[in-house]
FIPA-946712 format. One record per residue (C-alpha): x, y, z; residue in one letter. Coordinates in steps of 0.05 Angstrom, whole numbers, plus 5000, padded with zeros to 4 digits. Example, Ala and Ser with C-alpha at 12.3 -4.5 7.8 and 13.67 -1.06 7.14 Angstrom:
BEGIN
524649105156A/527349795143S/
***
This chain:
BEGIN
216245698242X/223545678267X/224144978228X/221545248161X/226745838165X/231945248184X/229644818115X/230245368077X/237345698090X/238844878084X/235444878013X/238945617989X/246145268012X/243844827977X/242845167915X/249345557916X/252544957927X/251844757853X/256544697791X/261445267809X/261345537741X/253745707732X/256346477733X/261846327677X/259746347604X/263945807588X/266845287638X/274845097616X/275344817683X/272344177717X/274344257778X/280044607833X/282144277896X/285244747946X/289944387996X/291244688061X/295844348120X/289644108155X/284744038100X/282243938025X/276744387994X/274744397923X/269244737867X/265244067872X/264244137951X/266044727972X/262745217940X/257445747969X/253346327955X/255646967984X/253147627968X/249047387907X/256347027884X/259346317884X/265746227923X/269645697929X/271545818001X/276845458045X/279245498114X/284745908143X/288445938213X/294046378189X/294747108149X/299246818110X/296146108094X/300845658042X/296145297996X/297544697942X/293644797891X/290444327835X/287244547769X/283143987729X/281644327659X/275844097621X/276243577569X/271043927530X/275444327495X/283144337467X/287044667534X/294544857512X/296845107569X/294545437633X/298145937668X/296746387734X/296847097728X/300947487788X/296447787844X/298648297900X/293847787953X/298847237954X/305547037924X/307146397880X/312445977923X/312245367850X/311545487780X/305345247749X/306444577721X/302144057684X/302643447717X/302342857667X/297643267624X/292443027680X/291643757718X/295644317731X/298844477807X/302945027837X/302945277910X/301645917941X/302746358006X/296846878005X/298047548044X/293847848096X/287747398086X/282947758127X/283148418103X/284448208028X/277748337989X/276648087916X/280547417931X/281146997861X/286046607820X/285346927751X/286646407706X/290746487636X/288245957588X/290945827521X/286145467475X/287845317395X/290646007374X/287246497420X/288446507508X/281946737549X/281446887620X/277646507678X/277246667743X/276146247804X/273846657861X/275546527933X/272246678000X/277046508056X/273246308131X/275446158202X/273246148254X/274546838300X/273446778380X/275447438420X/273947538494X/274648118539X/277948108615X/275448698645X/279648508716X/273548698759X/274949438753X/269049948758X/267150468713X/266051168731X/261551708696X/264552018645X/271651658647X/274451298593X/277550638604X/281150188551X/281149458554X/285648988521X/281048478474X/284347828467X/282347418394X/285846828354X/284847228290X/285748088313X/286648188240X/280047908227X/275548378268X/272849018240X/275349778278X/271150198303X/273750818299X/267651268315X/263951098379X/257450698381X/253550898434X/248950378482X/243150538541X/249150498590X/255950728555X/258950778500X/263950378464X/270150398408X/274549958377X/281850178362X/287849818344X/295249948366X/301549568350X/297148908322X/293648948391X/286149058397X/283449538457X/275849738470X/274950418496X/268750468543X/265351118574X/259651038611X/254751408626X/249551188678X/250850878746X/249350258774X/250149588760X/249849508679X/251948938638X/253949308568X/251648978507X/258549008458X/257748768378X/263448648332X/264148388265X/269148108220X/272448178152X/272647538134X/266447148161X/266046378195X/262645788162X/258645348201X/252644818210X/253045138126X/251945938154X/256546468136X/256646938182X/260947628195X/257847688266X/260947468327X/257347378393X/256847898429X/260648128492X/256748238558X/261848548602X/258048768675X/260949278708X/259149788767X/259150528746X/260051018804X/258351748802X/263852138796X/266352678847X/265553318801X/259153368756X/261053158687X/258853678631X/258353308569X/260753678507X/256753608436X/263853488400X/268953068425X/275153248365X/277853928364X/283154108319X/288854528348X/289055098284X/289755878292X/281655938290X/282155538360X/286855768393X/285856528378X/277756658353X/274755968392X/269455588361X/262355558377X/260654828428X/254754628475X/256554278543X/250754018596X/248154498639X/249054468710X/245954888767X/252155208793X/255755428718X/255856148716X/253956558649X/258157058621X/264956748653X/270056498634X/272855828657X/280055488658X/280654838627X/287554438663X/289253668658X/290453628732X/286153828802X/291254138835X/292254938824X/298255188774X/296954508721X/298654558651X/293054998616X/289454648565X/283955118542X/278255548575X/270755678559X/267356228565X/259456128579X/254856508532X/248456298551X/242755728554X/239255398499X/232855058502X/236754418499X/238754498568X/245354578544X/250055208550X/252655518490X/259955658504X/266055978460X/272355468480X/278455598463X/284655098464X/292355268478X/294654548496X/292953848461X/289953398497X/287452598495X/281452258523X/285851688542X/291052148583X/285452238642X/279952818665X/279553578645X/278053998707X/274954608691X/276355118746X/274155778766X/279656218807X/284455538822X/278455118843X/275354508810X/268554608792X/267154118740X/270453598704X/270053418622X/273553138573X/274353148506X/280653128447X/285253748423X/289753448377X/293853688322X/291053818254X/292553238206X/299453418179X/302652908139X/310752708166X/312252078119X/310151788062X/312151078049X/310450557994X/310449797995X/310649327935X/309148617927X/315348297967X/318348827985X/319449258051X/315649888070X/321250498036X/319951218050X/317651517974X/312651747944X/313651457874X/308751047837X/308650777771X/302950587719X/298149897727X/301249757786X/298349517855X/301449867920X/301149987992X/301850628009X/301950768083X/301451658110X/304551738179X/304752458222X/298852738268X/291352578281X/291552028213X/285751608254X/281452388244X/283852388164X/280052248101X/284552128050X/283452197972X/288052097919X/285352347851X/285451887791X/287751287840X/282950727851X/282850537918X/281049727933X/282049657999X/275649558033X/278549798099X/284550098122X/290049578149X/291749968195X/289250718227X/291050958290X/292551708309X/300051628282X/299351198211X/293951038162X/294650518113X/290950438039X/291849857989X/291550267917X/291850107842X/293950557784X/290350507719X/293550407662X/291651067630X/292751547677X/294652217651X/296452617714X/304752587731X/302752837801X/297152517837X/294653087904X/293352797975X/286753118003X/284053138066X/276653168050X/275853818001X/282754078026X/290153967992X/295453718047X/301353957998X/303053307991X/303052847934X/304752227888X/308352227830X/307251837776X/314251627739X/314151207673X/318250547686X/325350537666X/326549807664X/332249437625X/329048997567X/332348367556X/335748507479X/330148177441X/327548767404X/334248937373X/334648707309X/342348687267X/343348567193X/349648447164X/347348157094X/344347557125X/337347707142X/335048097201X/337547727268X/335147817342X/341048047384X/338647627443X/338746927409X/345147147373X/350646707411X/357946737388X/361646997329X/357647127262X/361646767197X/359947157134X/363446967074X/361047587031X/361448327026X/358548637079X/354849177053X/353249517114X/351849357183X/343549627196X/341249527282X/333849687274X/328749607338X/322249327341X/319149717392X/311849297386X/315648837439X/318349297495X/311349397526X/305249007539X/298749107580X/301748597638X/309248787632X/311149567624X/318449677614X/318750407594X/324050767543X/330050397527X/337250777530X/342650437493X/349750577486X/352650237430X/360450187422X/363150027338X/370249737336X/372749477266X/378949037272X/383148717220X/385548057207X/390548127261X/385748417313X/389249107300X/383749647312X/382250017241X/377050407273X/373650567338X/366750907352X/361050977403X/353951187403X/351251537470X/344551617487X/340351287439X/332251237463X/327750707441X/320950897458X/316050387447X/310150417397X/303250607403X/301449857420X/303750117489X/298950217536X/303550857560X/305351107491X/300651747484X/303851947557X/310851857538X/315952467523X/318252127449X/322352857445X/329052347446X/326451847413X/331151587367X/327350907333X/329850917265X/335050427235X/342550567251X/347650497197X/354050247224X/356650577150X/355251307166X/358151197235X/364850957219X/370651187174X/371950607143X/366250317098X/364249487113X/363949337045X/371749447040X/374449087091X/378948537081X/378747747095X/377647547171X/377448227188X/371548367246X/366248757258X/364948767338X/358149137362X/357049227445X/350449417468X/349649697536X/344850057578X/347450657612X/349450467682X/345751297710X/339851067671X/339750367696X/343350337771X/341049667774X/340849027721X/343949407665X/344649037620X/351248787564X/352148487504X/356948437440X/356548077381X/362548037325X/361248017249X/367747687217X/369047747149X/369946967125X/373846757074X/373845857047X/380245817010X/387146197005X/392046206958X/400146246960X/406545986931X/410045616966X/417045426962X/418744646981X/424244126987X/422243446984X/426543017002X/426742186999X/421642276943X/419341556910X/418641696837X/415341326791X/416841426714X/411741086664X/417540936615X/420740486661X/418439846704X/418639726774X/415040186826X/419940736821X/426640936857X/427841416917X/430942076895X/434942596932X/433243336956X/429243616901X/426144326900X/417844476883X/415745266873X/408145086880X/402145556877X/397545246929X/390445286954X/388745297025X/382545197056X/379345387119X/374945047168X/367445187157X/365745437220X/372245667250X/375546307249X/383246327206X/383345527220X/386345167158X/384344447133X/390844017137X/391343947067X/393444377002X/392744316932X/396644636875X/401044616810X/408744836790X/415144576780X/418844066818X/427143996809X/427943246814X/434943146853X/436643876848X/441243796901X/445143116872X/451643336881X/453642706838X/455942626769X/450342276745X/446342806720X/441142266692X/436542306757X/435843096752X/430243306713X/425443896716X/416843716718X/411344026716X/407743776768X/399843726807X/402343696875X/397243556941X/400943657011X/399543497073X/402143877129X/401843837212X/396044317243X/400344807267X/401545217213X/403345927242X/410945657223X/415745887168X/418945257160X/414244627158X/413943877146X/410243607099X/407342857053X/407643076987X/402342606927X/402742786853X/404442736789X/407043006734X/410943086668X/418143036665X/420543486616X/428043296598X/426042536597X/417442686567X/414842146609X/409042206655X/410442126732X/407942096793X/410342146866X/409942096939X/414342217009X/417042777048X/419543367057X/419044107085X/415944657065X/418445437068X/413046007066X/413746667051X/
***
């Protein structure tokens, strides 16, 4: 019989064993290999059935296990991209990247393996024009050993004793708060500073050997069993009688309140042969007369039970762990007991932790987000905690003890409640959460600016803007579509936007600023029906009806500069800064200039030769000047225009034969620099020479003066 129950759990591993993706509809992944630093597990090998689901699983010795990962997607169908959506459980230490287009690999460091439930990769795949979502599910095993050194001590009736327990893996083995009672004691498991201690009472003498089960979060994996059971612990030990009859009571938790310290509640204790009815009894923490009172009972009367109904109440707190109460009758011992008066849960500090980041004392919590949230102050291992509204997915606390309870939590999406009550049971501590909409700086990409030249995204807008017509006016409009999304909630968006209009010589013409503008975002926003749009200001911004002077009549090269900025008390940190300048472009100037070129060769078509070099003449030329395309006020070297030209105008000499006045198409050349008055240029043309009526034409030197 044992060897057909053998075959079959062989058979059902088996089973699970198969193609990992039976469960998925469709299958966009052939296979994942998980690399650890002491072994490789993948989909094909590694997977198993485990509470009626496959698992790939893989084995950890660490909380914090680094993993390489490798993602083979299917060739059945057209895989863009693949991408890993951001989990709480474990942190992404390399981008995802697709490695020669044969598979896709990034590493991870998970977090707190053994008490993390729901363990998957959630897998963003984009496929022709659409993405879907695949998940590979995980089941992390090791292998847990814990042992108990008991040091040969005895027990005594009715005494508590802790024990230190001693594992490889303490954060793998299940508290037990509440005690579990055996034949000959009973037995808790509690958890203190990442140590593990077992709490043992007995309660018959002799010598017993006490039968002690634990489990485990995250269970062990072998000869192809998973199993959440360790072996259990058979400490022996020899339990003595104690000196002073023990009287059990029915409750072992009493909270210190008014009602108990003033009315008393209603408790049953053993009965014993020498307790007296209708008296009232001292309860100390030490046998010697004059201790510290802790409470007193008064006896009422016996129940069929054998037990004594008493009324007890408490003036002092008290702990199992901190030894015996003696309950005395006029200064002498009579009985001993022992039980817990302990503070009623009051809450001292609430404190939040975020992916990353360090525990920090608030009680702030945003939308879609995944937090621990860890309650300190009195009697938190006796608490029951429930926060409306808030799903809770932690399977078990990380951590209770009397001081601290902790409580992995996620907020939906579309919660409606800006404070989120802390109950204890059915009753309201006073304290609570508070839900705040995120106020995050979006990077500028859903600012729009139009000048004349189509709508343009402020963040891909680099440098100055050349625009060689009017400008009209200057529109900023906001497409609020892109400031939230189901995965990335930035909130409201305040801008401050500065105006300053210069002219061509950077002098300031006019200078405003725009405070407190609000961009909420639309109702493609998971968060928009819960936002306060009362500020709102969405609408398109004329940069007309905020300045004095009007775009469309500025002058040539003069500029438009816009600075965006989010408010430094709305944003303390990563506010964010940018400007962009609009200037007025012009391609060509015009002038007249007034010229002396000098050493001119001149050649006349009514004579032969190539021509003779004259004197100093004088040109009055109206010129064109053109700028560089893509430069701001940066002239070409080169000018072209028409006048007059004096030949020899200064030949002092008689010969008044070389003077002569043309009319003349004159091209110049002049040196880059020309920010000066006085110039030197290369002067080409021609002409017609009006005293003489011949045609001409001309080239050489001279200097240029510009007014």
């Amino acid at each position: 019989m044992k060897i057909n129950v053998i075959a079959f759990q062989i058979i059902a591993l088996l089973i699970s064993s198969t193609s990992f993706a039976q469960t998925q509809k469709v299958n966009y992944i052939d296979k994942v290999i998980l690399q650890t630093e002491t072994s490789s597990f993948s989909t094909s090998k590694d997977t198993v059935n485990y509470q009626k689901k496959n698992y790939v699983f893989f084995q950890y010795e660490k909380e914090n296990e680094v993993c390489d990962v490798k993602v083979f997607p299917s060739s059945k169908y057209k895989i863009k991209d693949l991408s890993l959506v951001e989990s709480a459980d474990f942190k992404l230490l390399d981008s995802v990247v697709n490695y020669n287009n044969q598979y896709y690999t990034f590493k991870v460091q998970f977090q707190n393996l053994s008490t993390t439930g729901f363990l998957r990769f959630r897998l963003n795949i984009d496929i022709d024009s659409s993405s879907v979502i695949q998940d590979i599910p995980l089941l992390p095993v090791t292998n847990t050993t814990v042992k108990l050194d008991t040091k040969g001590e005895d027990l005594t009736i009715g005494e508590e004793k802790v024990y230190e327990l001693i594992s490889n893996h303490p954060e793998n083995i299940r508290l037990i708060p509440d005690w579990q009672s055996t034949k000959d004691a009973d037995y808790r498991i509690t958890e203190n500073n990442d140590q593990l201690y077992i709490h043992l009472v007995a309660n018959t003498t002799g010598t017993k050997q006490i039968s002690i089960n634990l489990q485990t979060y995250k269970p062990s994996f072998a000869k192809g069993i998973l199993s959440c059971d360790l072996p259990p612990l058979n400490p022996s030990f020899t339990i003595k009688k104690a000196g002073l009859t023990f009287l059990q009571p029915d409750k072992s938790d009493f909270m210190m309140d008014d009602k108990l310290k003033n009315e008393g509640v209603e408790i049953q204790i053993d009965n014993s042969r020498l307790l007296q009815l209708n008296n009232t009894y001292l309860v100390e923490g030490k046998e010697t007369a004059g201790s510290p009172l802790i409470a007193e009972i008064f006896t009422k009367e016996k129940l069929s039970n054998n037990k004594v109904l008493c009324i007890l109440r408490a003036f002092n707190y008290h702990r199992k762990s901190e030894g015996y109460l003696y309950i005395k009758d006029n200064d002498n011992a009579k009985f001993i007991s022992n039980f817990n008066i302990i503070p009623k849960v009051s809450i001292e500090h609430i404190k939040v932790m975020r992916n990353g980041k360090d525990w920090k004392e608030e009680s702030t919590i945003y939308a879609g987000e995944t937090f621990n949230l860890r309650i300190e102050g009195q009697s938190m291992d006796k608490s029951r905690f429930r926060f409306n509204e808030l799903q809770n997915i932690s399977s078990d606390s990380v951590v209770r003890n009397e001081n601290a309870v902790e409580f992995k939590l996620k907020v939906p999406l579309d919660i409606s409640k800006k404070t989120i009550e802390i109950y204890n049971y059915a009753e309201n501590t006073g304290k609570a959460l508070t839900l705040k909409e995120y106020q995050r700086p979006h990077p500028f990409d859903y600012i729009k600016i139009n000048y004349g030249d189509g709508s343009k995204t402020l963040s891909e807008i680099n440098g100055p803007e050349l625009y060689d017509k009017t400008i009209k006016d200057v529109v900023v409009s906001f497409q609020t579509s892109k400031i939230d999304s189901i995965n990335n909630l930035y909130g409201k968006q305040y801008l401050t936007l500065e105006i300053k209009v210069l002219g061509k010589k950077d002098e300031i013409i006019d200078d405003q600023t725009i405070e407190d503008i609000a961009v909420c975002p639309n109702e493609k926003s998971p968060r928009y029906p819960f936002y306060d749009r009362s500020d709102c200001k969405n609408s398109d911004i004329s940069i007309n009806s905020k300045i004095t002077n009007s775009t469309y009549s500025l002058k040539d090269w003069s500029k438009i500069k816009l600075t965006f900025k989010n408010p430094t008390d709305k944003y303390p940190l990563g506010a964010q800064e940018k400007s962009v300048e609009i200037v007025l472009q012009k391609h060509h100037d015009f002038d007249i200039d007034v010229s002396f070129p000098t050493g001119l060769l001149i050649k006349r078509m009514d004579t032969p030769g190539l021509g003779n070099f004259g004197g100093v003449s004088m040109a009055v030329i109206g010129q064109y000047s053109f700028y560089k395309k893509d430069k701001i006020k940066s002239l070409e070297p080169y000018k072209i225009g028409a006048g007059f030209l004096a030949v020899n105008a200064f030949d002092f000499s008689n010969d008044k034969s070389t003077r002569d006045l043309g009319a003349v198409v004159l091209g110049t050349l002049n040196p880059m620099n020309t920010d000066r008055k006085l110039t030197f240029s290369i002067y080409v043309g021609g002409g017609y020479l009006i005293s003489a009526k011949t045609l001409f034409w001309l080239i050489g030197p001279g200097f240029t003066v510009q007014f």
